[in-house]
N, C-alpha and C positions, 0 to 999 in steps of 0.2 A: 525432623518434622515429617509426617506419615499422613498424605493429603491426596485426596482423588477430583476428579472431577467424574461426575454424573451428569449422561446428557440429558437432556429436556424432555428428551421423547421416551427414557425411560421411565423419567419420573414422571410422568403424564399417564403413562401406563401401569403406575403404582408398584415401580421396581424400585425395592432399596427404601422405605419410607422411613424417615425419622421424625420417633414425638416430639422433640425440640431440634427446627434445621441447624445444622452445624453453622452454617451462615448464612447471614441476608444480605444481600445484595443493595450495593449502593441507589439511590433516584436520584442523580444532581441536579437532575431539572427542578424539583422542590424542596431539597436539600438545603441549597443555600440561601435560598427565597427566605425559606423559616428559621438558617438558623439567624440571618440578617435582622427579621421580626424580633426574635427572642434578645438578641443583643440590647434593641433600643428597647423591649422593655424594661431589660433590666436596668439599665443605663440610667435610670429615673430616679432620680434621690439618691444615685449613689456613689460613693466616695472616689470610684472609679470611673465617672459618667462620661470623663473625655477618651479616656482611653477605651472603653465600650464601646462610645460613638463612633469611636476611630475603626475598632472591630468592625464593627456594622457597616461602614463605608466598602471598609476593604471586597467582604464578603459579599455584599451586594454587586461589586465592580465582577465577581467571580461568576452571579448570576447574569449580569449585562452578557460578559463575554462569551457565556456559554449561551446563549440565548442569540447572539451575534455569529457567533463562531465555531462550533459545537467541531468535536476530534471525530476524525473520519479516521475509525480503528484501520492500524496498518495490518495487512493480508497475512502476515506471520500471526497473526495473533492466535488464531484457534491452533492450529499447530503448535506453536511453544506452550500455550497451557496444555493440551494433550502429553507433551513428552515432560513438562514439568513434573504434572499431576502421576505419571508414572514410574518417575522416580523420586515422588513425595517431598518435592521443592516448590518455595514458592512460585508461582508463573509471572508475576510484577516485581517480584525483587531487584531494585534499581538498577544494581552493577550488569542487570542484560538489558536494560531501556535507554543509557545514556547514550545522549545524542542522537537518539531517533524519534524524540518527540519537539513538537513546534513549541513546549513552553515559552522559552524567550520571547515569540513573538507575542503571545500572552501575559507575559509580564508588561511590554512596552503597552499592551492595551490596558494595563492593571493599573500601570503608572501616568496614563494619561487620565485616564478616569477620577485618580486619586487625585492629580495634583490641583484638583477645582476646589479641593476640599481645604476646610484650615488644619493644619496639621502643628504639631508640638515644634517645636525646635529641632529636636534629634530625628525625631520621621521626617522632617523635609530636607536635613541632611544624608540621611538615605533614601530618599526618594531622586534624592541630584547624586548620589555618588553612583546608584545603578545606572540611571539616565545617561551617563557620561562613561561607565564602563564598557570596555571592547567585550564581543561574548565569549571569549576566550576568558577574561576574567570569571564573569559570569557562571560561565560552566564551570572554572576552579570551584569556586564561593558554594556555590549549587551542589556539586561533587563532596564537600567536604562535607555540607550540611546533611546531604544522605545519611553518611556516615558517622554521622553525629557528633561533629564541629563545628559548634556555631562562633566561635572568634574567628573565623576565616575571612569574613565579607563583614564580622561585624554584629553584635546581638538586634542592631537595629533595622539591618537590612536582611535580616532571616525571616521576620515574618511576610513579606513580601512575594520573595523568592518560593518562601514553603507555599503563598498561598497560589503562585502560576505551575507549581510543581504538583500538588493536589488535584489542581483543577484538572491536569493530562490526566495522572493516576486514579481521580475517581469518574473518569469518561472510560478510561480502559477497563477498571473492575465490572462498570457498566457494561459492558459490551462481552464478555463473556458468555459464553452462550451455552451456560450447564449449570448446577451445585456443587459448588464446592463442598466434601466431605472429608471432616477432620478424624483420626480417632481417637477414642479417650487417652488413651496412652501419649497421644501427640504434645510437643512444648505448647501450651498458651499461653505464653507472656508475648508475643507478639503476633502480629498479625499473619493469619498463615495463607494470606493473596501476595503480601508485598514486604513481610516480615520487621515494617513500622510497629512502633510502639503505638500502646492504646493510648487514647486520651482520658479516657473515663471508662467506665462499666455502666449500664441501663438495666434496668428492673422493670421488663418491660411489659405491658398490656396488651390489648390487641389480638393478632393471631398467636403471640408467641407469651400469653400470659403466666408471670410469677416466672420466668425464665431471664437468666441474665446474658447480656451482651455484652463484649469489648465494643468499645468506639474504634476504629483506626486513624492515625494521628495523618495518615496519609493519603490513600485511597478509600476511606471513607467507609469499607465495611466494614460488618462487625461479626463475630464469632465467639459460639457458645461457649460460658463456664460456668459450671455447677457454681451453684452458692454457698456460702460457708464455708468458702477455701481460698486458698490466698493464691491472686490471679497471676502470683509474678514467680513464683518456689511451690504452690499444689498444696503447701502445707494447710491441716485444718485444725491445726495443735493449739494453737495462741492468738488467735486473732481478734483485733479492736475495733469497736464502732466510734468514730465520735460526729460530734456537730457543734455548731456554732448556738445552736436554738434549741430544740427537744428531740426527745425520744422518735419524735414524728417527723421528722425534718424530712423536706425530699433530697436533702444532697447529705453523703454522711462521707468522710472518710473511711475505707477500711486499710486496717493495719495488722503487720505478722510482726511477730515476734522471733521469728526466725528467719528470716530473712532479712529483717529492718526496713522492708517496703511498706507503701502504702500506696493505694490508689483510688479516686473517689467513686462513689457506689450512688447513682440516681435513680428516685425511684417514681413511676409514673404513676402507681396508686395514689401518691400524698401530692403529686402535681402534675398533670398531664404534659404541660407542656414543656419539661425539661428539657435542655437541647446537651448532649455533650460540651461541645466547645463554649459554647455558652455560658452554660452552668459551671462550668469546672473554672473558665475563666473570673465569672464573677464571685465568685468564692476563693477568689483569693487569701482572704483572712485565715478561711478553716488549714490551708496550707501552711500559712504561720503556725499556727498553734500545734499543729503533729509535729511539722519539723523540730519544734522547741522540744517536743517528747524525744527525740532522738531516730525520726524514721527519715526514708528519702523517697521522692515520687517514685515508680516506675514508670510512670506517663510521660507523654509529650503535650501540650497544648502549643496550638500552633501559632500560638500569638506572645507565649512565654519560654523565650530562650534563654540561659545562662549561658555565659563561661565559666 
């Protein structure tokens, strides 16, 4: 991956300008405010509305803490992205942040905040299995999940974990104090701050109109990929639209035929207020239905883990 950073002051000076930026920069402070809104709207009538609810709890508890608590970036930080960025790595790529950030303590505020709520059976089993683990467990559980192991700790106690784990990574994406600039030739199939998989793709309005976005499943920003190409192999040979509804839907899957991925495609012309995690979450259905065609996600959604 082939990745710079750009400081402020050049691009303020109109050095280096791109017609679509390479990437946008996370806001957590409104962030999880709305994707919290978007969850309980969708949650309404639908077949999913406890587990949505449950979403929405989570992620709001993410807006309390950070609104409580907010990550005071540690003093390496513009330095590592500098020497990151100049040898075209990502600068939040986990295996160089473990154990230097305060998650845990952030989890235990995650998990106090939740445990007011009513929760499933299997959530309040891991809501007491983390409660009760030593953070030496913790950090195993948490380490593997990076990594993308979620039997480690458990498919129940990943969403959790992912979500005190986010909360540090999209305070540090935040705090960056430049542009990131990818170039075309660079891998996009993950994200090129923290090298997480996307959640979803956006089609999005705005400043960055008819241009599409990765979601990041982790740190929360998101980065450019041309359309009409397949966001996980570049291929633009075979690719499939589908939907649950019509032609117009805001949420479609797209699918390669060469690679056997898919990953969903939201668009903010047919609904403004699309949220990645959101959306991709509640559309769970349209995920059945490609799998059955024979594809497999590329994505992460951080409320849907497998073993």
């Amino acid at each position: 991956m082939n990745i710079r950073i750009v400081p402020i002051d050049r691009l303020e000076a109109g050095v280096e300008p791109s017609p679509a930026p390479s990437w946008l920069q996370p806001h957590p402070a409104t962030l999880y405010t709305a994707r919290a809104a978007r969850l309980r709207a969708l949650s309404a009538n639908h077949p999913m509305a406890d587990y949505l609810g449950f979403a929405a709890d989570l992620v709001a508890a993410q807006a309390r803490r950070l609104a409580e608590r907010p990550l005071t970036p540690p003093e390496e930080l513009a330095g590592l992205v500098q020497r990151c960025a100049e040898h075209g790595m990502p600068p939040l790529a986990p295996a160089g942040w473990r154990g230097r950030l305060p998650w845990q303590d952030d989890l235990d505020a995650l998990l106090a905040t939740i445990a007011s709520k009513p929760l499933a059976e299997a959530l309040q089993a891991a809501v007491n299995r983390l409660a009760q683990a030593s953070r030496r467990e913790r950090e195993g559980w948490a380490s593997a999940l990076l990594s993308g192991d979620s039997a480690a700790g458990g498919v129940a106690v990943a969403p959790f974990l992912w979500a005190a784990l986010s909360l540090n990574w999209s305070q540090l994406a935040a705090a960056i104090d430049g542009r990131l600039q990818a170039d075309p030739g660079a891998d996009r199939s993950v994200c090129p701050v923290c090298a997480a998989p996307p959640v979803a793709s956006v089609v999005r309005l705005g400043a960055e109109p008819g241009h599409r976005y990765l979601h990041c499943s982790l740190c929360e920003s998101e980065w450019h990929v041309v359309r009409a190409q397949c966001s996980c192999c570049s291929s633009s040979r075979d690719l499939g639209y589908w939907s649950l509804d019509s032609v117009e839907a805001a949420v479609k899957a797209e699918s390669c035929g060469d690679c056997h991925s898919y990953l969903k495609v939201l668009y903010q012309d047919k609904d403004v207020a699309v949220e990645p995690v959101a959306d991709d979450l509640a559309s769970l259905a349209l995920d059945w239905h490609v799998e059955e065609q024979g594809f497999a996600s590329s994505g992460q959604n951080p409320f849907l883990f497998v073993q």
